[in-house]
N, C-alpha and C positions, 0 to 999 in steps of 0.2 A: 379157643378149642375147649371142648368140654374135657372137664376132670373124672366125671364118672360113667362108671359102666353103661350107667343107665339113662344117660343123657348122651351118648356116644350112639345108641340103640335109636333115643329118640330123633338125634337128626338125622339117622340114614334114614327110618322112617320120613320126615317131612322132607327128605329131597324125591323120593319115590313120589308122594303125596304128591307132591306140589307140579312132579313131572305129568305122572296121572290128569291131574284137573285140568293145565295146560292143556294137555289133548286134546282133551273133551272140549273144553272151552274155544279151542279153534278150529274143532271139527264142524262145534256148531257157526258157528261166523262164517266158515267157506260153504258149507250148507245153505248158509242165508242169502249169503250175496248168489249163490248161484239161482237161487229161486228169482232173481232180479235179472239176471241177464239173458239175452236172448236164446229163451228156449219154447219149443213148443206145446203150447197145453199140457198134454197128455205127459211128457214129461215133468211136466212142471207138479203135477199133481202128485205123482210118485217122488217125486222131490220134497213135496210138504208132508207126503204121510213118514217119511223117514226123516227128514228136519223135529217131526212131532214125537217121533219116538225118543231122538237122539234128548231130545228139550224132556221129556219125563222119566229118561235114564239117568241124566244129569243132574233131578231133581231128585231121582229116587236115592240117588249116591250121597245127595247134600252137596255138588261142584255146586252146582245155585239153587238160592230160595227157588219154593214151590211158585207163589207166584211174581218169579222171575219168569220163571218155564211158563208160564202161562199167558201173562201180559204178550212175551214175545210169539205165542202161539198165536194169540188173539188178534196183536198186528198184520202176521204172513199170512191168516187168515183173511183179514182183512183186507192186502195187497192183492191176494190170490184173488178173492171174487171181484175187489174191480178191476183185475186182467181181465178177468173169464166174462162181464158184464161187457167191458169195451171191444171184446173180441164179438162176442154175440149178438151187439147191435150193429157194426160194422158187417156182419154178414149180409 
């Protein structure tokens, strides 16, 4: 256990912190997997423009490097159109 003031300060900070990030951090994963399960285009699309926000909030906060937010932007991006391509030729 901390002996000072100010170290008593800093851990109630880093459990807030750390609870904070968690969120975030599994907000975005259930976000993701859902863009993966069976949903219909149109959903699916507003599913990725809010995945992309939640990934440049998360970035803007510091929970993950910038391009962490981006790599995985760039993947679900890239998942996204080859639904939207295999959906398209199948018509």
């Amino acid at each position: 256990m901390p002996t000072h003031k100010s170290c008593e300060k800093r851990l109630r900070q880093e459990k807030k912190r750390a609870a904070r990030n968690h969120y975030v951090k599994k907000t975005i994963k259930t976000l993701a997997k859902k863009m993966q399960s069976n949903l219909a285009m149109p959903e699916k699309e507003k599913l990725l423009s809010e995945v992309y926000s939640q990934l440049d909030k998360a970035a803007k906060k510091k929970v993950i490097h910038k391009r962490t937010a981006s790599r995985r932007k760039a993947r679900l991006a890239a998942y996204f159109n080859k639904i939207k391509n295999s959906v398209s030729a199948s018509e």
